[in-house]
N, CA, C and O atoms as a GROMACS GRO file, in nm:
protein
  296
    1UNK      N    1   4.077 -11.082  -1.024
    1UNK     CA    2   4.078 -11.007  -0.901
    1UNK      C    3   4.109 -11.103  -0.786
    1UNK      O    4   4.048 -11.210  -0.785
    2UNK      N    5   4.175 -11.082  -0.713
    2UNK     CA    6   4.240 -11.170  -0.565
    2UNK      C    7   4.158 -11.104  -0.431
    2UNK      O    8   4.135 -10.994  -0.381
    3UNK      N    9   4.146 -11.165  -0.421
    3UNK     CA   10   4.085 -11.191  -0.269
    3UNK      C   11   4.185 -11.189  -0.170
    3UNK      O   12   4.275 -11.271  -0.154
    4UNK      N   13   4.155 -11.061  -0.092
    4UNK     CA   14   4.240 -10.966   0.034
    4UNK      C   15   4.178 -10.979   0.180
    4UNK      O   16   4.076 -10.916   0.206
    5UNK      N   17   4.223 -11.039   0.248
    5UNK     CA   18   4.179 -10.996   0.413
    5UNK      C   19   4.224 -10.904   0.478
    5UNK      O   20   4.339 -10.869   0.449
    6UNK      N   21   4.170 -10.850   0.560
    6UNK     CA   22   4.175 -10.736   0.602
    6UNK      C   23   4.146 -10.728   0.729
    6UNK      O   24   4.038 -10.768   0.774
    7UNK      N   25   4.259 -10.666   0.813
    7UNK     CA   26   4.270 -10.684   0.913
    7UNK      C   27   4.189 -10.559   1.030
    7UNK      O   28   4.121 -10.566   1.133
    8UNK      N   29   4.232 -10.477   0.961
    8UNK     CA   30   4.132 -10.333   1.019
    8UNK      C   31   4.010 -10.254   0.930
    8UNK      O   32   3.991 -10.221   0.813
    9UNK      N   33   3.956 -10.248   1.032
    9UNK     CA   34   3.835 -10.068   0.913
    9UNK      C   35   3.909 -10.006   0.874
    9UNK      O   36   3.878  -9.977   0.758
   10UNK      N   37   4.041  -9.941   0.916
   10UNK     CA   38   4.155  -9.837   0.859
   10UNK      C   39   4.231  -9.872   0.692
   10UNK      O   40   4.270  -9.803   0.598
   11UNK      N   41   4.223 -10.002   0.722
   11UNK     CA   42   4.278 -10.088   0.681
   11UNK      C   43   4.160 -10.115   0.507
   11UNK      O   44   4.199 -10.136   0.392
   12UNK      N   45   4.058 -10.106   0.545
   12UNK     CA   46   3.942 -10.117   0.453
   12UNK      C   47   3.937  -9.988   0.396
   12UNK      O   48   3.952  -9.962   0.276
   13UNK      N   49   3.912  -9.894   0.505
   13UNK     CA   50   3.864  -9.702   0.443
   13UNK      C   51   4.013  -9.686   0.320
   13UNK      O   52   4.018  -9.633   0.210
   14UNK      N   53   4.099  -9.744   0.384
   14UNK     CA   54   4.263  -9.679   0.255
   14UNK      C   55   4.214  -9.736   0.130
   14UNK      O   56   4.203  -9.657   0.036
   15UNK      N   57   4.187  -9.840   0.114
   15UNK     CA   58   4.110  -9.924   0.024
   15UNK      C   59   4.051  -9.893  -0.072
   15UNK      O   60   4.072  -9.917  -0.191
   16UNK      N   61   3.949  -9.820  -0.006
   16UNK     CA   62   3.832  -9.774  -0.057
   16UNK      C   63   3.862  -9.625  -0.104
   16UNK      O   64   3.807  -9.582  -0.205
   17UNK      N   65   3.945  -9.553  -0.035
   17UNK     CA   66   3.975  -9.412  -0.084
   17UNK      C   67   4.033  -9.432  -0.182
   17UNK      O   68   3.985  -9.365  -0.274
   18UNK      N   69   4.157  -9.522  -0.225
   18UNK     CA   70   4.206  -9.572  -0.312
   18UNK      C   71   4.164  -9.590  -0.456
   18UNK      O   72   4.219  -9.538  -0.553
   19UNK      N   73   4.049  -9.680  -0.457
   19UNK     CA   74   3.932  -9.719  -0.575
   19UNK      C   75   3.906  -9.622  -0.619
   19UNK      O   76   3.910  -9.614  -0.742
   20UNK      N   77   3.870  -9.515  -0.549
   20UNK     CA   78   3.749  -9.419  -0.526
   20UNK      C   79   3.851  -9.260  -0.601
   20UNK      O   80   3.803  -9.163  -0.660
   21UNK      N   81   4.004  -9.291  -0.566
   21UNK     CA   82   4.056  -9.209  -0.672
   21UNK      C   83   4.146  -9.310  -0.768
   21UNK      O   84   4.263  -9.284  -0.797
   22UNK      N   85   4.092  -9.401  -0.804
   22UNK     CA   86   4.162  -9.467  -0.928
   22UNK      C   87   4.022  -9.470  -1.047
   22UNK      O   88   4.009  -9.490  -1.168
   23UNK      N   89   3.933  -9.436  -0.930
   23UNK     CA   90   3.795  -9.440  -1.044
   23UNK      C   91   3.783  -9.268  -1.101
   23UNK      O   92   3.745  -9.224  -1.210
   24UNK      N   93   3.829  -9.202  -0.986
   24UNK     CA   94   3.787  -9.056  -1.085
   24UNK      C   95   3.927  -9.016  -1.144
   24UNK      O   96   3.936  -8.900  -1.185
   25UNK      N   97   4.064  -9.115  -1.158
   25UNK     CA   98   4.134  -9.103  -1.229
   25UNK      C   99   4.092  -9.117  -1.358
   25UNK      O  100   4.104  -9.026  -1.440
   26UNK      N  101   4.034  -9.244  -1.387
   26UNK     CA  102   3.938  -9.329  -1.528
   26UNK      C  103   3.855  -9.201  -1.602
   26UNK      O  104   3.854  -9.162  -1.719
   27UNK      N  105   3.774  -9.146  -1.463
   27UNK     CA  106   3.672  -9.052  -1.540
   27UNK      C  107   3.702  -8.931  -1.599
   27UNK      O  108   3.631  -8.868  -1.678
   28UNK      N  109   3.829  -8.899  -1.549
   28UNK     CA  110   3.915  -8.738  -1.581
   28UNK      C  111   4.004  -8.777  -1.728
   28UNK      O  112   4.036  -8.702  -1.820
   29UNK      N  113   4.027  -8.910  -1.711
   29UNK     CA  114   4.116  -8.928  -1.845
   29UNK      C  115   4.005  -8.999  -1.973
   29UNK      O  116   4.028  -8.994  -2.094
   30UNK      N  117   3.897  -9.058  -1.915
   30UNK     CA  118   3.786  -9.034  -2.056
   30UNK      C  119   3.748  -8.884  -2.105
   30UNK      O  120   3.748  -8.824  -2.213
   31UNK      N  121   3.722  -8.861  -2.002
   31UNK     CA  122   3.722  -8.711  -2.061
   31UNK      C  123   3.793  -8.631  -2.128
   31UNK      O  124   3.756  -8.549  -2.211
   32UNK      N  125   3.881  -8.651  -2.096
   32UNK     CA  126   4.060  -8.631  -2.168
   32UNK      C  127   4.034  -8.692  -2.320
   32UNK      O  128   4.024  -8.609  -2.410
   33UNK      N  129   4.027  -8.796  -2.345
   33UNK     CA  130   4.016  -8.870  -2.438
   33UNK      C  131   3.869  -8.806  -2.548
   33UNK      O  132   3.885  -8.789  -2.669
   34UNK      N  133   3.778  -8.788  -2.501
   34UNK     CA  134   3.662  -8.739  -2.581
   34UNK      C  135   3.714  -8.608  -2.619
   34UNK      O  136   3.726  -8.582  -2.739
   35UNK      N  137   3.756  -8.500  -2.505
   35UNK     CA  138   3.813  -8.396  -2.583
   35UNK      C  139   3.928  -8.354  -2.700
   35UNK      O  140   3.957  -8.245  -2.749
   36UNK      N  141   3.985  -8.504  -2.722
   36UNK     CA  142   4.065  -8.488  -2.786
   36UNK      C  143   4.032  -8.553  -2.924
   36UNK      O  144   4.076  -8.492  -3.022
   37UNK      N  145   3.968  -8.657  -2.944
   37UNK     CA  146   3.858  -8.714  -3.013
   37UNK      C  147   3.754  -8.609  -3.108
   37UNK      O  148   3.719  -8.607  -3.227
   38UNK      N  149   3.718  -8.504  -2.957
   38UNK     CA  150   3.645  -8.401  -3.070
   38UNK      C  151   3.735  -8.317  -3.141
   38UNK      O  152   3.693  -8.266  -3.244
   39UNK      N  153   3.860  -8.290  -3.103
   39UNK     CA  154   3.910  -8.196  -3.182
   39UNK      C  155   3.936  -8.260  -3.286
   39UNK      O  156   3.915  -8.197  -3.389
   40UNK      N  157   3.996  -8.423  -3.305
   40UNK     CA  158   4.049  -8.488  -3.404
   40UNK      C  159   3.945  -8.448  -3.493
   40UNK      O  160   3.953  -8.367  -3.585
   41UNK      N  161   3.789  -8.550  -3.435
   41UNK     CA  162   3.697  -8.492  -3.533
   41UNK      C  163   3.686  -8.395  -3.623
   41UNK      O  164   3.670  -8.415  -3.744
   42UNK      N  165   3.698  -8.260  -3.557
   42UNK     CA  166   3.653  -8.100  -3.618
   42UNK      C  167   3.817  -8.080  -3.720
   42UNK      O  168   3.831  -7.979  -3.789
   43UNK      N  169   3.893  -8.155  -3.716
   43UNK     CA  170   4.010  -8.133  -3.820
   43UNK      C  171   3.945  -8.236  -3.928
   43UNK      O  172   3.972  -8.207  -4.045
   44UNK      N  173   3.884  -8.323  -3.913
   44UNK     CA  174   3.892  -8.446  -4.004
   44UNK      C  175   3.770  -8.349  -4.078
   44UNK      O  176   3.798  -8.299  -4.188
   45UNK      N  177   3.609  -8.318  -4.004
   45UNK     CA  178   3.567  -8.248  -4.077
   45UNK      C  179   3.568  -8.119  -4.167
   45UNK      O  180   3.485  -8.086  -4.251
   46UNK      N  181   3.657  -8.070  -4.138
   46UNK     CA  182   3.718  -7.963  -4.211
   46UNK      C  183   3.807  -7.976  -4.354
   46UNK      O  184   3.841  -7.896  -4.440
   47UNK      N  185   3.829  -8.136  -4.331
   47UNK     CA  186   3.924  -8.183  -4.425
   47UNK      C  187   3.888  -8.302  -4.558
   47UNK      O  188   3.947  -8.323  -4.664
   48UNK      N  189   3.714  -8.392  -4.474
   48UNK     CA  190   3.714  -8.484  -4.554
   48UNK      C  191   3.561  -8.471  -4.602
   48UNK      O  192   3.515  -8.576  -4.646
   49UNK      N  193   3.473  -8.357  -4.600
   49UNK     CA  194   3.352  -8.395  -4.721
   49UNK      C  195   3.258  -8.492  -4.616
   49UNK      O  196   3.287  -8.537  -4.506
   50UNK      N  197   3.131  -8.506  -4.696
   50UNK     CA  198   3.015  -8.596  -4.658
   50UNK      C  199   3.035  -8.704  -4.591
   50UNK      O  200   2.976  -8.740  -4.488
   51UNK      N  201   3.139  -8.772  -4.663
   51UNK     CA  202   3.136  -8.888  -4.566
   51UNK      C  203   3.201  -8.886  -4.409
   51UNK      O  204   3.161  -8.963  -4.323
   52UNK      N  205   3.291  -8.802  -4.390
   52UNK     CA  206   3.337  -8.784  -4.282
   52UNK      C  207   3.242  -8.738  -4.180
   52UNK      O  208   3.227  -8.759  -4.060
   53UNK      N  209   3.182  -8.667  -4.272
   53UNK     CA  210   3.068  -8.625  -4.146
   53UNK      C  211   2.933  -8.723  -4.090
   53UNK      O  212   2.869  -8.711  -3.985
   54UNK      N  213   2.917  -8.812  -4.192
   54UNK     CA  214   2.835  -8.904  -4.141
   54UNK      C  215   2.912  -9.005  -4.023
   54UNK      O  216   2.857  -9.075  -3.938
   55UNK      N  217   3.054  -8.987  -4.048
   55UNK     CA  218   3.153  -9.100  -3.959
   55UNK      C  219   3.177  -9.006  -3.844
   55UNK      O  220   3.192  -9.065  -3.737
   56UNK      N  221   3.184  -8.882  -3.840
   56UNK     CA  222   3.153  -8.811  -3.696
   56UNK      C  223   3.023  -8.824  -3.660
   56UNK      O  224   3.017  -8.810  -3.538
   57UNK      N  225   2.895  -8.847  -3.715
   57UNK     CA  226   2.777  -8.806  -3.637
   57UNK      C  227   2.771  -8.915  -3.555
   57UNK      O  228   2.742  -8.903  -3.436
   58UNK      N  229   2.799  -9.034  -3.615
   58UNK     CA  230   2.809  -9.212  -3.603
   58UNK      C  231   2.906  -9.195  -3.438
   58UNK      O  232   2.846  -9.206  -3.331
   59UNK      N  233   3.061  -9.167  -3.444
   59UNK     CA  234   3.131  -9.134  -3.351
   59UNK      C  235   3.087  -9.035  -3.225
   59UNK      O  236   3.125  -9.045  -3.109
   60UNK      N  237   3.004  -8.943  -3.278
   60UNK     CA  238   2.965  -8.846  -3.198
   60UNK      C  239   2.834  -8.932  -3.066
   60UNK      O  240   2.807  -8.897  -2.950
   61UNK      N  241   2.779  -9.052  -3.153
   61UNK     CA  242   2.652  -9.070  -3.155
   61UNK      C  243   2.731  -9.184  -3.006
   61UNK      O  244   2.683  -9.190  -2.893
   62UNK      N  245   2.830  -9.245  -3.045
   62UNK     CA  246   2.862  -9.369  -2.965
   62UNK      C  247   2.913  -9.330  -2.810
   62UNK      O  248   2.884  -9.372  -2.698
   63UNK      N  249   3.028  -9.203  -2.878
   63UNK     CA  250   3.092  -9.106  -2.720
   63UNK      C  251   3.004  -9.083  -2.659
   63UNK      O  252   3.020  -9.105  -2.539
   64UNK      N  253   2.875  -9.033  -2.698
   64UNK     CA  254   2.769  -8.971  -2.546
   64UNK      C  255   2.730  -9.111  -2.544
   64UNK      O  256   2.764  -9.148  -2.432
   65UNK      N  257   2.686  -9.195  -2.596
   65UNK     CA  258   2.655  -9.330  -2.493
   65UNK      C  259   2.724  -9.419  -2.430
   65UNK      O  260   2.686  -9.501  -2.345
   66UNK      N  261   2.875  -9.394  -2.493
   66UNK     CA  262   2.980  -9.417  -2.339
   66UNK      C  263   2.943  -9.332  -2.236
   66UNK      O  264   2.907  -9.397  -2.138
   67UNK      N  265   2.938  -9.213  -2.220
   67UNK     CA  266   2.972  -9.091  -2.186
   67UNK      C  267   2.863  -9.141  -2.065
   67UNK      O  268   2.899  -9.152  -1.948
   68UNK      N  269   2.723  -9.170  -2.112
   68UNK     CA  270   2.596  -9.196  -2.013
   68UNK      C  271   2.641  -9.334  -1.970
   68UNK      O  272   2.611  -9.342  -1.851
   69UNK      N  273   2.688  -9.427  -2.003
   69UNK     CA  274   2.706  -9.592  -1.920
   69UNK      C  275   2.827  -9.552  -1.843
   69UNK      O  276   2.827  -9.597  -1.728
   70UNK      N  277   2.932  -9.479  -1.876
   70UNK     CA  278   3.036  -9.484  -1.777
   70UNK      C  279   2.964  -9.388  -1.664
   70UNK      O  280   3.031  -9.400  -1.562
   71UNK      N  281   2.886  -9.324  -1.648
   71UNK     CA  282   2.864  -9.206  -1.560
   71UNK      C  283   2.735  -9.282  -1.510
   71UNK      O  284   2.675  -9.189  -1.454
   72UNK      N  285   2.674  -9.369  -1.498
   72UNK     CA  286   2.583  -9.457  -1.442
   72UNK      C  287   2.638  -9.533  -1.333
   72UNK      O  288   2.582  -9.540  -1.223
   73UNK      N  289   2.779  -9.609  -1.369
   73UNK     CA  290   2.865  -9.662  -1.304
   73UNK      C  291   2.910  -9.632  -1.168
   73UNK      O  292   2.910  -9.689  -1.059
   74UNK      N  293   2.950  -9.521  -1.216
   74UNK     CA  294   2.976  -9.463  -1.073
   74UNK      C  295   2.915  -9.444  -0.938
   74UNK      O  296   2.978  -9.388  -0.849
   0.00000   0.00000   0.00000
């Protein structure tokens, strides 16, 4: 990360609005990503028996604790 001076508050607020939609860009496209994740899931379980389903509960188990550290972040 580089180190910016800044000449105005105007100059700071663009900045910051900036972050502020590059961060709920991040959060709209994890979300994106889990929903698509679960569908992969619900085909794989439909398709692969016991063990798959222990490898979704495992997967299922890790997404909501992204799901809670990325949403802490914010």
């Amino acid at each position: 990360m580089t180190t910016h001076k800044y000449s105005s508050f105007e100059e700071i607020d663009e900045k910051l609005k900036i972050l502020k939609l590059e961060t709920e860009i991040d959060k709209e496209s994890f979300k994106f990503d889990v929903l698509n994740f679960k569908k992969n899931i619900s085909s794989t379980l439909f398709s692969g028996g016991i063990s798959s389903l222990v490898q979704i509960t495992i997967l299922s188990f890790v997404t909501k604790k992204l799901s809670k550290i990325l949403g802490k972040q914010s």
